[in-house]
N, CA, C and O atoms as a printed pandas DataFrame, in Angstrom:
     atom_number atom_name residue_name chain_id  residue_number  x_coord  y_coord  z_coord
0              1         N          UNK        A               1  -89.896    4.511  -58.672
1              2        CA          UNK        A               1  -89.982    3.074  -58.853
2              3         C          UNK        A               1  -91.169    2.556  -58.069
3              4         O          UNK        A               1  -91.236    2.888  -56.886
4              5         N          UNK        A               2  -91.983    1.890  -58.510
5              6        CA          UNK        A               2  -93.234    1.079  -57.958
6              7         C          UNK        A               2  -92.429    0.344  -57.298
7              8         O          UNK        A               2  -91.362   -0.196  -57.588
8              9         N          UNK        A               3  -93.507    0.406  -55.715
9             10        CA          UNK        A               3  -93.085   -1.120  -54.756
10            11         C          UNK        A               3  -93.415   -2.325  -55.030
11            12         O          UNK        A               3  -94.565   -2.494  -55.436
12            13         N          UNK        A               4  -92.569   -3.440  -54.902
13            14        CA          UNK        A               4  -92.660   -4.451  -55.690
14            15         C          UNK        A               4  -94.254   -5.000  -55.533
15            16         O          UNK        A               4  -94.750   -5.408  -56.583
16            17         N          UNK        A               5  -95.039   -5.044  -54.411
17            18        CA          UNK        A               5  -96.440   -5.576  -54.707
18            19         C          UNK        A               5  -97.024   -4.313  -55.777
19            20         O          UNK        A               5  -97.766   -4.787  -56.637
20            21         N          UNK        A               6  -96.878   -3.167  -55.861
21            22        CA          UNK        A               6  -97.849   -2.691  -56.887
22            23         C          UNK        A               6  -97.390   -2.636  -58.289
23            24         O          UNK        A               6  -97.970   -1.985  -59.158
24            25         N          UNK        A               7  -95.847   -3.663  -58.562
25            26        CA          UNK        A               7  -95.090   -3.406  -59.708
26            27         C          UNK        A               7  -95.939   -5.100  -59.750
27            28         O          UNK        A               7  -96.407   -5.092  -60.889
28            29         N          UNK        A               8  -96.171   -5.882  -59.384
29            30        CA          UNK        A               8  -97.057   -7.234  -59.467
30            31         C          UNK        A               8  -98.193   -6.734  -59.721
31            32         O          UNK        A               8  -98.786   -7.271  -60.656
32            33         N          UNK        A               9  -98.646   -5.985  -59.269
33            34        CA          UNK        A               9 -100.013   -6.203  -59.861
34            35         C          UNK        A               9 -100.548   -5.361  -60.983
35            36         O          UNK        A               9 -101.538   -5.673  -61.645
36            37         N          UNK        A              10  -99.889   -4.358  -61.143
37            38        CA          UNK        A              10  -99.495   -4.192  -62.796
38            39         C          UNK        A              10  -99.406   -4.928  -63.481
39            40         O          UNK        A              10 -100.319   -5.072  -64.293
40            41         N          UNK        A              11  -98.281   -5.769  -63.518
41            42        CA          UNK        A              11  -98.191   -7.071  -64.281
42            43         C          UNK        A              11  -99.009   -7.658  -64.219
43            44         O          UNK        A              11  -99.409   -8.078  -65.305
44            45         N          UNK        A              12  -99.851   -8.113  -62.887
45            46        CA          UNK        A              12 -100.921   -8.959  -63.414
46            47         C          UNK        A              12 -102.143   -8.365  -63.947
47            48         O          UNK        A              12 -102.913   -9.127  -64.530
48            49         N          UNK        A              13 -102.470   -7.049  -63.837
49            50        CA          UNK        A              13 -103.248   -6.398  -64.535
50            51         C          UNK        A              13 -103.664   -6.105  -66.160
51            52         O          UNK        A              13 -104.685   -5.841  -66.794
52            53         N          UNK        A              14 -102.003   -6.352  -66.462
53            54        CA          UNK        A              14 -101.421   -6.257  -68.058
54            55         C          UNK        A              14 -101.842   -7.338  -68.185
55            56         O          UNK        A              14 -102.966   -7.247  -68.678
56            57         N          UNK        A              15 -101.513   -8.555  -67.978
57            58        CA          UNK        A              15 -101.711   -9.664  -68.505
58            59         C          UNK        A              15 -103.178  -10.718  -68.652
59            60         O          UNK        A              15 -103.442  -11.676  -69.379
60            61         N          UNK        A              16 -103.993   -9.928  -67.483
61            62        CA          UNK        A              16 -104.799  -10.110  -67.620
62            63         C          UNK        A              16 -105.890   -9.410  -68.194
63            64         O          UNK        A              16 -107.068   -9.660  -67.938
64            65         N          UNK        A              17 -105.417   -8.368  -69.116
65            66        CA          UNK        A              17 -106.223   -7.595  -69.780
66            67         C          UNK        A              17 -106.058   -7.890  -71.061
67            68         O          UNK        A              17 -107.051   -7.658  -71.751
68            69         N          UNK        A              18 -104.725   -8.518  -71.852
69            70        CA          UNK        A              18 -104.285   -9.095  -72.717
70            71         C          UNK        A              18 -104.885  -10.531  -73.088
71            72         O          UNK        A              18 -105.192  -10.892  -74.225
72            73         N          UNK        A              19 -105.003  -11.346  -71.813
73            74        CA          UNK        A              19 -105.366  -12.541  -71.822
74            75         C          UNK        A              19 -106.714  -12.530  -71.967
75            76         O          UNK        A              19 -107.224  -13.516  -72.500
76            77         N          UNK        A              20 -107.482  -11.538  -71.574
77            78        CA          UNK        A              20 -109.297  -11.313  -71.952
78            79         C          UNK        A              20 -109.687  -10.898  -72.943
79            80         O          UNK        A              20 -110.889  -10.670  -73.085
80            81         N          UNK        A              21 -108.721  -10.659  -73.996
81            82        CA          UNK        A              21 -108.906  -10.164  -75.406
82            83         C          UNK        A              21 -109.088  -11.370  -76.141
83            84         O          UNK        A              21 -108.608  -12.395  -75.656
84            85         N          UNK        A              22 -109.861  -11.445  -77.520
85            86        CA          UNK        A              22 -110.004  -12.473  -78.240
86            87         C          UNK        A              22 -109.354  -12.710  -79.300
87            88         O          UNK        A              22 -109.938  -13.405  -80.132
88            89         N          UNK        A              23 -108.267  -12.333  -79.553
89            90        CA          UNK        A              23 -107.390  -12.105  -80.584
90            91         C          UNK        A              23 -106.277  -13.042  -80.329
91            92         O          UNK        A              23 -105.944  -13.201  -79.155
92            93         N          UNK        A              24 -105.471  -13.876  -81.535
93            94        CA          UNK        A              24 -104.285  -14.847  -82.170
94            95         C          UNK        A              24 -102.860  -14.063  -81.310
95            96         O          UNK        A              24 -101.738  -14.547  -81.162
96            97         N          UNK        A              25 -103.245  -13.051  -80.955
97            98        CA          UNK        A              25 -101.878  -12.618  -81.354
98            99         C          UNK        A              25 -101.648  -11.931  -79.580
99           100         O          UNK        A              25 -100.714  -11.261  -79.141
100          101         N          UNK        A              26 -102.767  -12.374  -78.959
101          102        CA          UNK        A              26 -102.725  -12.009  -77.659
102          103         C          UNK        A              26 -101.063  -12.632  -76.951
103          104         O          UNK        A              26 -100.266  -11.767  -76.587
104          105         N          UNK        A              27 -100.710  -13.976  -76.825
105          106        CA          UNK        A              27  -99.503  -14.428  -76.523
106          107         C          UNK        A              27  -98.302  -13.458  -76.945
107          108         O          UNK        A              27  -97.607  -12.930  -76.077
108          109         N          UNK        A              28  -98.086  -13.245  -78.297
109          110        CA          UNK        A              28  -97.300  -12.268  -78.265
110          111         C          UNK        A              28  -97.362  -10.598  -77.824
111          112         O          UNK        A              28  -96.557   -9.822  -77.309
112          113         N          UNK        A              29  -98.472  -10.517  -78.214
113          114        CA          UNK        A              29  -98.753   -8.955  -77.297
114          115         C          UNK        A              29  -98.418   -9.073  -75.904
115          116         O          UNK        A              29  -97.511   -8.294  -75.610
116          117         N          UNK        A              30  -98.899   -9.891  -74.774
117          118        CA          UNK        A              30  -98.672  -10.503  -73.886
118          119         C          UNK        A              30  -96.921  -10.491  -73.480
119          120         O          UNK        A              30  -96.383   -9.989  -72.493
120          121         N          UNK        A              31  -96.488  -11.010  -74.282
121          122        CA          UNK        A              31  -94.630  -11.238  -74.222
122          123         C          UNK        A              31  -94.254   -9.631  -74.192
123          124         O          UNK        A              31  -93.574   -9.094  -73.317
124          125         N          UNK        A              32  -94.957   -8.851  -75.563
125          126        CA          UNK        A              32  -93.906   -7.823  -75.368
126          127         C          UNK        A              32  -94.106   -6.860  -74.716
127          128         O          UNK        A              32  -93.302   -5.959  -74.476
128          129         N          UNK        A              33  -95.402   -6.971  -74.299
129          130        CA          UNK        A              33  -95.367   -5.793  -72.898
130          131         C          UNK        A              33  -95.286   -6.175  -71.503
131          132         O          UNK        A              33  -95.422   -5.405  -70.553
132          133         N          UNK        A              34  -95.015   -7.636  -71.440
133          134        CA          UNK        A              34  -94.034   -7.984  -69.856
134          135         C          UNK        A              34  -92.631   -7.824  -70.413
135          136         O          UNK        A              34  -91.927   -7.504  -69.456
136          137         N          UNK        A              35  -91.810   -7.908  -71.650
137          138        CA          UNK        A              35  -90.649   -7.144  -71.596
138          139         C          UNK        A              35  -90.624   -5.938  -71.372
139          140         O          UNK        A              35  -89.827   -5.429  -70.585
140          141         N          UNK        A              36  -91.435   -5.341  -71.986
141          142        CA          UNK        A              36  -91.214   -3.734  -72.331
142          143         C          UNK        A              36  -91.489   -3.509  -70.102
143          144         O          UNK        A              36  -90.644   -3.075  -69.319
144          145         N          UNK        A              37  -92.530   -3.864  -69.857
145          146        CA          UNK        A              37  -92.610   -3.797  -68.340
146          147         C          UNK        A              37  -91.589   -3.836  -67.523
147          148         O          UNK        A              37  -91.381   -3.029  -66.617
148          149         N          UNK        A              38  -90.549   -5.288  -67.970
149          150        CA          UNK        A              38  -90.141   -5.602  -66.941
150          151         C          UNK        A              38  -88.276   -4.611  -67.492
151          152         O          UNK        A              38  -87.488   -3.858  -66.920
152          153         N          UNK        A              39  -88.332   -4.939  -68.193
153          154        CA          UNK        A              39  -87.483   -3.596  -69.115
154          155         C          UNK        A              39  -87.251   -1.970  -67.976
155          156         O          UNK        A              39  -86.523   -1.575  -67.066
156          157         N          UNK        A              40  -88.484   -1.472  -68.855
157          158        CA          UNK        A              40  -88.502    0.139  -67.338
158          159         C          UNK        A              40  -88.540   -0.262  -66.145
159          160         O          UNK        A              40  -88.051    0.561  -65.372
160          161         N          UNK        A              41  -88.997   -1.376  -65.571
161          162        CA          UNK        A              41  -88.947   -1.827  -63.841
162          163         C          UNK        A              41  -86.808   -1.646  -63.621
163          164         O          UNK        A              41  -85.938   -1.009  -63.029
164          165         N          UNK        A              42  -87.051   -2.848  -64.700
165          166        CA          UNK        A              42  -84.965   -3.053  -64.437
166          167         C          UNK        A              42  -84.232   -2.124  -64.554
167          168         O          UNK        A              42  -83.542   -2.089  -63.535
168          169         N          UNK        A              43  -83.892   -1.091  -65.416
169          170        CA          UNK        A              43  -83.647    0.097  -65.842
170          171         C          UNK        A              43  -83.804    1.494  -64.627
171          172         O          UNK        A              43  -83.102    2.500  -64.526
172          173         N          UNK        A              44  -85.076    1.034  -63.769
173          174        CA          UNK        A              44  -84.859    2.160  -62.974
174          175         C          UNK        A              44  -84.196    1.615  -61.692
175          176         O          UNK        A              44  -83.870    2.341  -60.753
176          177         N          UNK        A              45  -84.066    0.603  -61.720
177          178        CA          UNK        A              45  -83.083   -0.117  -60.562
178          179         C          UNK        A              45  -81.759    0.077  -60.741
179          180         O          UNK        A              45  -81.190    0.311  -61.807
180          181         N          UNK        A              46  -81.225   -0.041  -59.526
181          182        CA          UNK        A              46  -79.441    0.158  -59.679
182          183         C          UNK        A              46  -78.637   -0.964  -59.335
183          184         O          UNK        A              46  -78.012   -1.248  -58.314
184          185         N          UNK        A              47  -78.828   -1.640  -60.629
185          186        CA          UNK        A              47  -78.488   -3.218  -60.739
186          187         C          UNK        A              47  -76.800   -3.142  -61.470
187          188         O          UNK        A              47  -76.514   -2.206  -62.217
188          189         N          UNK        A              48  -75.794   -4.229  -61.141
189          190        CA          UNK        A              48  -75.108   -4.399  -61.611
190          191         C          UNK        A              48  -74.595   -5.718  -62.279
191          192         O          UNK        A              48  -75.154   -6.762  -61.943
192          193         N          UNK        A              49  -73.529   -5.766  -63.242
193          194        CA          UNK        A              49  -73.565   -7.167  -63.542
194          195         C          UNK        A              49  -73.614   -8.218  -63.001
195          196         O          UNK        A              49  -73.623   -7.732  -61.870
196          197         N          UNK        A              50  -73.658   -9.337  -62.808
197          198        CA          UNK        A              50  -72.723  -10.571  -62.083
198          199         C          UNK        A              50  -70.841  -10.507  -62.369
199          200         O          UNK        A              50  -70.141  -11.195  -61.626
200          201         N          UNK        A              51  -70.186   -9.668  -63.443
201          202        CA          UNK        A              51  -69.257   -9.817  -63.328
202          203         C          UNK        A              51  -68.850   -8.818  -62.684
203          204         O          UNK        A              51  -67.745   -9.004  -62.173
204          205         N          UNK        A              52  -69.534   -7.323  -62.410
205          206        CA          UNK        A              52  -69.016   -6.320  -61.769
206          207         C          UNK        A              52  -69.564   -6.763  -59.989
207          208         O          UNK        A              52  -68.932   -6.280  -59.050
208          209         N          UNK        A              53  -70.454   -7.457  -59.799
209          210        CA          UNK        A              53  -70.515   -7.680  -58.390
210          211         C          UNK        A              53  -69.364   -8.613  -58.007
211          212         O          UNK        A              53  -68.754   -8.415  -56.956
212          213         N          UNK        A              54  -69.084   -9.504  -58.727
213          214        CA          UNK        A              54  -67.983  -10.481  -58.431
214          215         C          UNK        A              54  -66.648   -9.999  -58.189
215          216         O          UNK        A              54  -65.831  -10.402  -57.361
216          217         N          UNK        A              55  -66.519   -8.764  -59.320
217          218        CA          UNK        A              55  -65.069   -8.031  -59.065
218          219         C          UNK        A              55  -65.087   -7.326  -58.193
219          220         O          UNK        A              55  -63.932   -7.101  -57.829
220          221         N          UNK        A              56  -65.969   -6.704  -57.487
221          222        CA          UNK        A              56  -66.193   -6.201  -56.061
222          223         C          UNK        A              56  -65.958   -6.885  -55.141
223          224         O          UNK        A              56  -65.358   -6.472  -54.149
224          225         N          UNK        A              57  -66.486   -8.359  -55.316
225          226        CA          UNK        A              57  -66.369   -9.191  -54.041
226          227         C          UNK        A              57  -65.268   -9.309  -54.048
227          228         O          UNK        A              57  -64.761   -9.256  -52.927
228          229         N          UNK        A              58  -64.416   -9.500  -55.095
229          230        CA          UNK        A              58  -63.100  -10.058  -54.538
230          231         C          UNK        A              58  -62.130   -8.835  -54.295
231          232         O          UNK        A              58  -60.973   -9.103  -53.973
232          233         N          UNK        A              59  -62.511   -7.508  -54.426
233          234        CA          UNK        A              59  -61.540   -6.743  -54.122
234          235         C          UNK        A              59  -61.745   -6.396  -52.729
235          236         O          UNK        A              59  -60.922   -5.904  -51.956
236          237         N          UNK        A              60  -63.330   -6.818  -52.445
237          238        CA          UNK        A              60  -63.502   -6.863  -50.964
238          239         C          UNK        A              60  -62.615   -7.175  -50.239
239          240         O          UNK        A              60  -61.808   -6.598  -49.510
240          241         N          UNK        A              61  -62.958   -8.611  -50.644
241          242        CA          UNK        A              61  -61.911   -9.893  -49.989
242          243         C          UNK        A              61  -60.579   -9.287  -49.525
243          244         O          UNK        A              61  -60.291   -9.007  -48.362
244          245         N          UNK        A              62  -59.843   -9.135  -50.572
245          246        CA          UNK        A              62  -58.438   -8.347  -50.337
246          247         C          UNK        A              62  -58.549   -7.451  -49.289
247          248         O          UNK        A              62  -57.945   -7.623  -48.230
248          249         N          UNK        A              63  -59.264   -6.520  -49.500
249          250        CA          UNK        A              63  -59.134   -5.436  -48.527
250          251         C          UNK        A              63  -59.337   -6.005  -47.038
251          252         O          UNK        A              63  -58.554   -5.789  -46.113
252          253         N          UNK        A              64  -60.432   -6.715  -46.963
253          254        CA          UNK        A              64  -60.650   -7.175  -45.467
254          255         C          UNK        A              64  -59.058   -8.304  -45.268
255          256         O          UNK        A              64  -58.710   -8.514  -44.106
256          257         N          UNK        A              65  -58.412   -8.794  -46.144
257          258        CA          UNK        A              65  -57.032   -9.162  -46.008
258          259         C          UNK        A              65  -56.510   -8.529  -45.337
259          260         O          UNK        A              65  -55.989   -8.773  -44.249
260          261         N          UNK        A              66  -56.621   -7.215  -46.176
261          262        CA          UNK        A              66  -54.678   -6.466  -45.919
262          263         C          UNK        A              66  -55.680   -5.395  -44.641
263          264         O          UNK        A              66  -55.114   -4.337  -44.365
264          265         N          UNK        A              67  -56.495   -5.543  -44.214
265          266        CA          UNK        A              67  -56.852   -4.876  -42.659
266          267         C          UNK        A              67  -56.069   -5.758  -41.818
267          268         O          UNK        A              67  -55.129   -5.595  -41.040
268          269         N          UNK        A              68  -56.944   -7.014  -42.334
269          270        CA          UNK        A              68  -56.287   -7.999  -41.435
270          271         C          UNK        A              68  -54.994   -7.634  -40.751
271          272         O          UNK        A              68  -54.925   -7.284  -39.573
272          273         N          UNK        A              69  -53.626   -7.780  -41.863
273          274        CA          UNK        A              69  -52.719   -7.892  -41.360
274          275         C          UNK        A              69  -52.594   -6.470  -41.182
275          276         O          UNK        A              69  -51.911   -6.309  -40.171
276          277         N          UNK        A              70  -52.916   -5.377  -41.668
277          278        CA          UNK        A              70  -52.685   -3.999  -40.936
278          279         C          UNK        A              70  -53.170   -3.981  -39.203
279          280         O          UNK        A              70  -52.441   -3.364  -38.426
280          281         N          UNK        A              71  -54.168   -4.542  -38.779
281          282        CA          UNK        A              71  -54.098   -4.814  -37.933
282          283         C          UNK        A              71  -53.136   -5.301  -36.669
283          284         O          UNK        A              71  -52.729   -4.759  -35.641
284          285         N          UNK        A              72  -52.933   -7.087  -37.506
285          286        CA          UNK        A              72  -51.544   -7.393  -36.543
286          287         C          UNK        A              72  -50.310   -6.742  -36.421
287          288         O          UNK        A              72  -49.743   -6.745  -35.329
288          289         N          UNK        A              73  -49.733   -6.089  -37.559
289          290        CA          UNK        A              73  -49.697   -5.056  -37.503
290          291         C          UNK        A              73  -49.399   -4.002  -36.265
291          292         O          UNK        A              73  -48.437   -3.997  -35.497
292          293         N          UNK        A              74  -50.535   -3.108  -36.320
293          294        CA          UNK        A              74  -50.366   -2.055  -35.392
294          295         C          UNK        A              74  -50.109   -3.061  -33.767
295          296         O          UNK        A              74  -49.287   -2.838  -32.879
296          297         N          UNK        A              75  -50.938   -3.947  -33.836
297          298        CA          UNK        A              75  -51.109   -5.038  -32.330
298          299         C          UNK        A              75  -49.416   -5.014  -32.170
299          300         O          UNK        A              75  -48.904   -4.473  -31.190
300          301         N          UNK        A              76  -48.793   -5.506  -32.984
301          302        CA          UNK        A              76  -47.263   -5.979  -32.834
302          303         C          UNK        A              76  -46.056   -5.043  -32.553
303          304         O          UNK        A              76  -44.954   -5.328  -32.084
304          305         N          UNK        A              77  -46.697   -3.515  -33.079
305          306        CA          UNK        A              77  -46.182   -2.050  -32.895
306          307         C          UNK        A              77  -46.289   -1.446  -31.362
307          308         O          UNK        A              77  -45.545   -0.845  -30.586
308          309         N          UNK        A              78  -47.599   -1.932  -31.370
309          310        CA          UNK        A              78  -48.234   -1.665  -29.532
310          311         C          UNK        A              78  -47.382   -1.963  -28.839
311          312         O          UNK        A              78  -46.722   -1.128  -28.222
312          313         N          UNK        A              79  -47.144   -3.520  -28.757
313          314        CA          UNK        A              79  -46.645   -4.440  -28.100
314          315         C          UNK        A              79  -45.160   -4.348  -27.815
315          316         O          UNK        A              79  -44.480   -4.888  -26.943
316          317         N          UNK        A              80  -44.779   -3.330  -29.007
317          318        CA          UNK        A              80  -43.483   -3.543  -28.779
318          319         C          UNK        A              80  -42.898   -2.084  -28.100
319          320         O          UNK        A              80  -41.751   -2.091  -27.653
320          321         N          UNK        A              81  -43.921   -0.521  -28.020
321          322        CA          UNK        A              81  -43.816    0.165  -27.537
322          323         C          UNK        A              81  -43.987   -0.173  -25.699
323          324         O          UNK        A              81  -43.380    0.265  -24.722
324          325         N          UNK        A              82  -44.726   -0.814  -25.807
325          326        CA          UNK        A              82  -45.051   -1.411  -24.285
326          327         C          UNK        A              82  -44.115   -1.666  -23.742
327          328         O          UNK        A              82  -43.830   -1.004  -22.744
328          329         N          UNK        A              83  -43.238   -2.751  -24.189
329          330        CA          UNK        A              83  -42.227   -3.455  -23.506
330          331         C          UNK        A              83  -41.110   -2.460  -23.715
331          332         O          UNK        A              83  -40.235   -2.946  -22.998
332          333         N          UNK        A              84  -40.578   -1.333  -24.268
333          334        CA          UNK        A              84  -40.209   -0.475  -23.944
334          335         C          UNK        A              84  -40.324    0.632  -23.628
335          336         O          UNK        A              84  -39.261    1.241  -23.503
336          337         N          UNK        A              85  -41.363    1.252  -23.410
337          338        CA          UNK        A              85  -41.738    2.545  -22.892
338          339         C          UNK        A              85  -41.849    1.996  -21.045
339          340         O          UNK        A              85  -42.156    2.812  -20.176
């Protein structure tokens, strides 16, 4: 994967090699090779949805919950070996 300044200046390299051409049809040539670009850039990244990051977050959530109370928990187990041991 190109680092993002040399994945920019690709792009601006493309586009400005597109844009120095004298041809109608430069705008769309232009479009489809910043998709097709930005396409293999995204693709080699390890991107996930917005709905699969969201369902992560919230199973996060839970989990840092039920530590939580696993926590108080063991604290309340301690506490109670203490006062009798």
């Amino acid at each position: 994967m190109l680092p993002p300044k040399a994945f920019l200046d690709s792009l601006a390299q493309q586009a400005s090699s597109l844009l120095s051409q004298d041809k109608p049809a430069a705008v769309e040539d232009l479009e489809q090779q910043l998709r097709a670009l930005l396409q293999s850039a995204f693709t080699r990244l390890d991107l996930v949805s917005r709905e699969e990051f969201e369902s992560q977050a919230l199973v996060l959530q839970r989990t840092r919950q039920r530590l939580e109370q696993l926590e108080q928990q063991v604290a309340r187990l301690e506490e109670q070996l203490q006062q009798t041991g």
